[in-house]
N, C-alpha and C positions, 0 to 999 in steps of 0.2 A: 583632566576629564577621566570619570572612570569605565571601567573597560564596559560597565551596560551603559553608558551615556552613550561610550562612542557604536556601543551597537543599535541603541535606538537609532541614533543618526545615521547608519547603516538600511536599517530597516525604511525608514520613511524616503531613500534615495534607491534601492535596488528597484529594477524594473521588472524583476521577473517574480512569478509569485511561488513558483515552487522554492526557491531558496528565501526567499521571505518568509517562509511557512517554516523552511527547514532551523533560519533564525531566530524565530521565536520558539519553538522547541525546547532551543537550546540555550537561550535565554533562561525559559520557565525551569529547566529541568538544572539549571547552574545555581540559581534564587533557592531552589526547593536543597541546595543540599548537596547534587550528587557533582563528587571533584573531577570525575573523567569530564562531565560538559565543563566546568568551570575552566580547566586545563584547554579543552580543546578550542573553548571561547578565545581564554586568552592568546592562542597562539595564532589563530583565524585574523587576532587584529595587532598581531605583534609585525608592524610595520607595511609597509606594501609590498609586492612580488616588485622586484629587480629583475633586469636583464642579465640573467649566467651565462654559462658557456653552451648553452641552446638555446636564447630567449627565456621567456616567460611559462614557468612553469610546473604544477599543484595540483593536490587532490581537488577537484570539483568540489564545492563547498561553498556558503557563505562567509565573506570578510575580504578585506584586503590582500592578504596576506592566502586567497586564493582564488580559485580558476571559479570565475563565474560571469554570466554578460555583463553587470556593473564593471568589473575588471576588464572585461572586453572593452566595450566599451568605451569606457576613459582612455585606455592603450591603442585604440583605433581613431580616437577623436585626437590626439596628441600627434601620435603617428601621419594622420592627413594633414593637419595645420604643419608638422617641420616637412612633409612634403611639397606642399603648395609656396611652401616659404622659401622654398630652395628650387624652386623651378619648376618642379613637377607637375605632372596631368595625370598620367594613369599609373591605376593597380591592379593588382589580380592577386586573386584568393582561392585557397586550395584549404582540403579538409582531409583527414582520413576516419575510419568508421567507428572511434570511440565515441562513448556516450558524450551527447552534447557536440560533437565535432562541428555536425551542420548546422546545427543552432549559432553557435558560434562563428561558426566561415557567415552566417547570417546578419550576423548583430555586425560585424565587422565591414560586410558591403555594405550596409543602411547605412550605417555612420560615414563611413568614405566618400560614398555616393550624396548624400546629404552633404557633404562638407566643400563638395565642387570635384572629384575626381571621377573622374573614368574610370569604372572599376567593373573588373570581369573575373566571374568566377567561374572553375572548374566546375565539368558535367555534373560527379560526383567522387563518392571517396575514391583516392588515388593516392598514392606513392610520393614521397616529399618531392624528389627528383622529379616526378612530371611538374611541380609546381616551381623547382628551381629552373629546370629547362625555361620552362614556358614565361618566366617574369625574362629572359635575354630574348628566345624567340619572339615575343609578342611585343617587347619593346617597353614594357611598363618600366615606370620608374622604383616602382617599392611593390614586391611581395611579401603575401603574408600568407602560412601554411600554420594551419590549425591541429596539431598533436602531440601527444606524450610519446612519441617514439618508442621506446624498448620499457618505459616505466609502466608502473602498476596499472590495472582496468580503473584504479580509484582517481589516476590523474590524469590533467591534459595539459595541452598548451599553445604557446602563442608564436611562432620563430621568424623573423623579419630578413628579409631578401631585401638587397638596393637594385639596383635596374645594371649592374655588373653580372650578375646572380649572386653574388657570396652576399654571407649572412654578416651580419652589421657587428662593427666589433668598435674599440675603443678608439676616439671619441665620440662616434656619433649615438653610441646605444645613449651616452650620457647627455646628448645634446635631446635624444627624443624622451629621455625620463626627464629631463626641462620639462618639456611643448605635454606630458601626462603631465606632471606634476599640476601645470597652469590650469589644467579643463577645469570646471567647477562640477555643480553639483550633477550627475550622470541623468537625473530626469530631466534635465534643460537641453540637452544632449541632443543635437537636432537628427532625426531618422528618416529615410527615405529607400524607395524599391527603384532605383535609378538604375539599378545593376544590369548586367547583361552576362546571362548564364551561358558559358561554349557548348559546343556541340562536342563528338568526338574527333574531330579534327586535329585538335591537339595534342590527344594522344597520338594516335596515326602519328604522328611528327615527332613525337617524342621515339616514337617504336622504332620510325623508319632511319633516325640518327645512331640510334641505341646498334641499330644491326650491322652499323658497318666498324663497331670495336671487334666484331670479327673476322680473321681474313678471308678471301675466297681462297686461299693457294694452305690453309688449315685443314685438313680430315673434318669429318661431322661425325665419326664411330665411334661415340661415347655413351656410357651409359649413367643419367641422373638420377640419383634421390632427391627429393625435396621437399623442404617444407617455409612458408611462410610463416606460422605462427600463428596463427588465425588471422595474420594482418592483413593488408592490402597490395601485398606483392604477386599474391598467389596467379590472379588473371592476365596482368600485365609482362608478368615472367614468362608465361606458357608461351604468351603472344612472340616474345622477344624470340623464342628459341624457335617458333614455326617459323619466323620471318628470315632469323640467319638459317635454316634449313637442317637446326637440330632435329633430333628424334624426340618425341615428346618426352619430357621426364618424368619419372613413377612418383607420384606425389603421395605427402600422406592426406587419406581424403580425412581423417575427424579435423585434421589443423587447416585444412583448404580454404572452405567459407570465413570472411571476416567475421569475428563475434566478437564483441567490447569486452565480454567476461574471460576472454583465453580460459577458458575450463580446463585444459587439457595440462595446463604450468601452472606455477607458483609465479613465476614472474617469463612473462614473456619478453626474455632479453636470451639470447643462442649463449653468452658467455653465464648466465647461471647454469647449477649442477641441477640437470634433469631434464631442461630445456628441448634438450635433441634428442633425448631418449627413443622417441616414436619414429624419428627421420633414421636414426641410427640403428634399428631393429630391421625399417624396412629397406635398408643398404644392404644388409645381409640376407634379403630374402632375392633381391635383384641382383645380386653380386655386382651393384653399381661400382663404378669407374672412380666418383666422386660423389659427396654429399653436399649442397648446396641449404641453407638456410638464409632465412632473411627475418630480420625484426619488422615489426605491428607496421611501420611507416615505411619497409623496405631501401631504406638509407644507409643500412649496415648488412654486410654479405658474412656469413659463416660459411665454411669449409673446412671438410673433413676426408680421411680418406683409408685408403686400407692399411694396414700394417701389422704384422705377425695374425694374422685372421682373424682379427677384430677392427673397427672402424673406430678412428681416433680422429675428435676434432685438432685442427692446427691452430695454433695462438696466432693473433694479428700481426704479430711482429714476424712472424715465419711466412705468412701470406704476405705480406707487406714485401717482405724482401723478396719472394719469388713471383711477384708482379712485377716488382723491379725490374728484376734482372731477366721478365720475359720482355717487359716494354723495350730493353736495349738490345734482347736475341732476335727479336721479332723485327725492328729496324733492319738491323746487320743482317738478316735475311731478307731483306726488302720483300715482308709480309706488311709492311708500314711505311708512313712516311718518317723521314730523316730526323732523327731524333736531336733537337735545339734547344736546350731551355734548363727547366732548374727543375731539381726533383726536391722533394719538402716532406715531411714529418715534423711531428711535435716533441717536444722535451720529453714527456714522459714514453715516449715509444723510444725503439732501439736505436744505438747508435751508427749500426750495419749499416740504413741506408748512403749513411754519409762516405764509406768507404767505395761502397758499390758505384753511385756516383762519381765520385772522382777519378775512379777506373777510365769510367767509361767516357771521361773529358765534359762533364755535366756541371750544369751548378747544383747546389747544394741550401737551405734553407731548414734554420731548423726554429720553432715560432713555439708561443705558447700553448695551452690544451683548445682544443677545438677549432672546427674547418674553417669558424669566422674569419683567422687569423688565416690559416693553408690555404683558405681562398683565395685571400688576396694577395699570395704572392707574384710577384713581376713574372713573366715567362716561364709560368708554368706548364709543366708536360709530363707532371705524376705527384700523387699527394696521397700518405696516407695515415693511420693515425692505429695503433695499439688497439682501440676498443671497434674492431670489425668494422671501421671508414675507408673506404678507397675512391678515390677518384680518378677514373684512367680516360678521360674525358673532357681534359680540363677544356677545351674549347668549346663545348655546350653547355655541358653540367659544370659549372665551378665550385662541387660540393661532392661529399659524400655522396655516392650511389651505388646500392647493392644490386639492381638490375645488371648497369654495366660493369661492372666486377664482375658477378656470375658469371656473365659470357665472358669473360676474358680471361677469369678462373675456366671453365671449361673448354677453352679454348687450348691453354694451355696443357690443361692433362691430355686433350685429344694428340695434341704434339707431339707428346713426350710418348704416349700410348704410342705413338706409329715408329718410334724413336726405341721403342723397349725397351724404356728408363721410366724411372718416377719424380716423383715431388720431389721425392727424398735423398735421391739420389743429386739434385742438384742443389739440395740445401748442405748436404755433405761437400761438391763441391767448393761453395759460398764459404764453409767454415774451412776449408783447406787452404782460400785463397786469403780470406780476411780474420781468420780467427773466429771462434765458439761465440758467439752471443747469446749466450742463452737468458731469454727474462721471464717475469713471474707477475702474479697481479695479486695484491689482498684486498678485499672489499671487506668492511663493516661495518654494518647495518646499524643506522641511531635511532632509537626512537622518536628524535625531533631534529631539526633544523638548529636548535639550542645548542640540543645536546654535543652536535655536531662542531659547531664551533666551539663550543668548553674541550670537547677532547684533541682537537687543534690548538687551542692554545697551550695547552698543558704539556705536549710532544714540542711546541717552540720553546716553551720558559727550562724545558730541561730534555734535551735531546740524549739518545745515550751514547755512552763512550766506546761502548764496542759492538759488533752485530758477526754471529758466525765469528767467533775466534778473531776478529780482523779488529784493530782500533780505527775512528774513523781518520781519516787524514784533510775532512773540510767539511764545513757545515754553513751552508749559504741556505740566508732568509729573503727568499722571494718577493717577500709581503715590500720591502723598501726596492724591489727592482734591482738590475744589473747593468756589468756592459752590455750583454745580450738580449737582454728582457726587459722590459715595463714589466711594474709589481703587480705579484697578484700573490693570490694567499697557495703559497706550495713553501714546503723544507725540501730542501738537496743536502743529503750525507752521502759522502764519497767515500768510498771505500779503496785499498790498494788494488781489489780486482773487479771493481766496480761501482755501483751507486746504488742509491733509494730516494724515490721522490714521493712524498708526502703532500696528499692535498682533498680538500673535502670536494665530493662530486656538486659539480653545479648542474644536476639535475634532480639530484636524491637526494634524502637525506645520509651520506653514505661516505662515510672516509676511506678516502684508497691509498693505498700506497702500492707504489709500482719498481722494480726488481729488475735488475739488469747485473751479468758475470760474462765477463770478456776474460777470454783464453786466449793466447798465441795461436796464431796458426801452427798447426801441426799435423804431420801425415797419417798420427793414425788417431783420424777425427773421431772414432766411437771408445776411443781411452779418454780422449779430452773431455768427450758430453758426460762422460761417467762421472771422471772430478767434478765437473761443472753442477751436473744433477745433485753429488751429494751435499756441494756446498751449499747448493740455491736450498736443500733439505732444511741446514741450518739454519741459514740467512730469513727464511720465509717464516719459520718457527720463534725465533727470537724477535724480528720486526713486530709478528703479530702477539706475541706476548706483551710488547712493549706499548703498542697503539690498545691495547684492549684495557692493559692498567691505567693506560691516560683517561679512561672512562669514568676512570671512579673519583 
């Protein structure tokens, strides 16, 4: 079939007419000549959207191969039938304030709701975390949360919750791309308004669990910057810090209101360069304490803080670990209850936690990229992940949440603040005790979803031999799994004072490679971070030399 066949067939099954208008377009305008439509036709129907390491999820567009109510749709009517098949009754659906979000959290209850489920949607746009909470509080079997998280204003998406709260991971994403696969054509697709929209009540409940990750026996004498991003953390965040009996924090008001267009970024994700600029300006106008940011969906917490009189954000892996190691301080002060259980991170995040851990007589967990996995570990009691995830909440939120992070991040500097120490001072600790970890991130950017795997493949068919002066000492292909892992598409080169994991983002189009230099412990931790810094110089330099010629 050719690629206008399968778009006609496209066109006469979408049910919405603005992207039917936007298909034919681009149909007429690919016929007539011009190869950008031809190009972007073809790539609209190069296969359908899969479950990645976030769910479902594409620039808003016509085809398969992106975010549209056809696509909804189908993913909702599949979605309800392996629910119903497997016991289930109810759902609940959550949106955040991208274009199309409520359309979508829409198309998604018709279909559920028509299919025989109880399904209840959020008031309105809201924070993933309220709709992770609220699929365990409310008891539903399967939630579904409608957004692109930290990606572009150009995309959305789809991310699926089981009635545990953690987000579906292997096998059952595969068993519900079955029960899609099977729907037939999207206008037979039965619809109904069966739904039942909550009130605020849910929040309230989410707020009033949210508040007690802070201690009462913690200082409140902090001072906040903040920004959401133009997302949907901005009101929900304020709420959290009156309710623990923070001081309001200095927000930046252009990023405050949610807008789909983040006018204010290039990409509305805290780990691109530019992103905090406005947050980071007006830290210095507050002489704040701490910088807090949160991405479009508020699922990922950024912080940042002072140092040599400028405000410097911290890498995930430096917050990760001094969550850590407040989660076990904050015990052993009986600010908390008794710390039981397994602390978790992902492959591509540092290897710190694991030492810190076993210090402290913990379990240890270390799983593939994303929370789907960190969710579901056994006896969990902390989880976090390199790209600004924390979950310090595991018994209500079993996910990512940058709300409860923030306060626990804040919680913390107020601590240390009464303490007359800093961050940094106990990350200097950390390395004194368990050695330098110091790691790094490369992200670059493809032009396509293609492009992206041709330049992965081409980094496995020929991996290189040396990186920063070091030869490598092991090169493990993920793609065939491990002891430790089920496959998935990542390279590990190991290096004699460290590693690099290589792997295409399942959210973007976007190959990362991520950067870890492990030092001895030594006492004089800022000669260590010196070596360490010049060689991650190198290390960073030659990886991304080497991933950028896989392009060509």
């Amino acid at each position: 079939m050719t690629i206008y066949e399968l778009a006609d067939q496209w066109l006469a099954d979408d049910p919405n007419p603005q992207t039917r208008e936007q298909l034919s377009a681009l149909i007429a305008a690919a016929k007539f000549g011009d190869d950008d439509a031809l190009a972007e036709l073809t790539d609209a129907f190069d296969g359908p959207l899969t479950f990645g390491t976030a769910g479902l999820r594409a620039a808003m567009a016509p085809g398969p191969n992106r975010m549209n109510s056809a696509v909804v749709r189908r993913a909702s009517a599949g979605l309800a039938r392996f629910t119903l098949d497997n016991g289930g009754t109810r759902a609940i659906v959550g949106f955040d304030a991208r274009r199309n979000s409520e359309q979508f959290a829409h198309d998604t209850a018709a279909v559920m709701s028509a299919a025989g489920l109880a399904v209840e949607l959020l008031p309105r746009p809201l924070p993933t975390p309220v709709l992770a909470f609220a699929v365990r509080q409310r008891g539903a079997d399967v939630g579904v949360m409608i957004t692109a998280s930290h990606n572009p204003a150009r995309d959305n998406g789809y991310k699926v919750y089981l009635g545990s709260g953690s987000q579906i991971a292997p096998p059952i994403d595969t068993y519900i791309a079955r029960y899609i696969n099977d729907v037939g054509p999207v206008r037979l697709i039965p619809v109904g308004d069966g739904w039942v929209t909550l009130d605020d009540h849910v929040v309230d409940s989410y707020l009033e669990v949210a508040a007690t990750v802070y201690s009462e026996q913690v200082p409140r004498n902090v001072q906040v910057a903040y920004t959401p991003l133009h997302g949907v953390g901005g009101q929900i965040f304020v709420q959290a810090c009156k309710r623990v009996g923070l001081p309001a924090p200095t927000v930046v008001a252009a990023q405050f209101a949610p807008d789909p267009e983040f006018p204010t970024v290039d990409f509305p994700n805290p780990e691109e360069p530019g992103a905090m600029d406005q947050v980071l300006e007006l830290a210095k106008d507050v002489a704040a304490d701490v910088v807090i940011a949160h991405d479009p969906d508020a699922d990922r917490c950024a912080m940042a803080v002072s140092r040599a009189g400028r405000y410097q954000m911290l890498c995930g892996d430096d917050v990760g670990a001094l969550l850590a190691w407040w989660a076990i301080e904050r015990a052993r002060r009986n600010f908390g209850p008794v710390l039981s259980g397994t602390m978790a991170t992902s492959i591509v995040s540092s290897s710190l936690l694991e030492l810190i851990a076993g210090a402290a007589g913990l379990g240890y967990k270390c799983t593939l990229t994303g929370f789907k996995y960190l969710g579901a570990v056994d006896s969990l009691v902390y989880a976090y992940e390199e790209a600004l995830g924390y979950c310090v909440d595991p018994k209500h939120v079993r996910d990512k949440d940058g709300i409860t992070a923030a306060l626990r991040i804040i919680e913390l500097v107020a601590f240390l603040k009464e303490q007359g120490r800093t961050v940094d001072d106990v990350l200097a600790d950390l390395a004194r005790e368990f050695g330098v970890h110091l790691t790094d991130q490369i992200s670059i950017r493809m032009p396509t979803v293609s492009h992206m795997r041709a330049a992965m493949s081409a980094a496995r068919a020929n991996p290189p031999s040396t990186l920063a002066a070091h030869g490598l000492i092991g090169v493990t292909d993920l793609a065939n799994g491990s002891n430790d892992f089920p496959a998935t598409d990542a390279l590990v080169w190991r290096l004699p004072v460290g590693r690099v994991i290589v792997r295409p983002s399942g959210t973007e189009p976007k190959l990362k490679a991520y950067l870890e230099l492990v030092f001895e412990p030594h006492r004089d931790v800022e000669s260590a971070y010196a070596q360490a810094r010049a060689l991650m110089v190198l290390l960073r330099a030659d990886v991304n030399e080497f991933l950028r010629s896989s392009q060509s």
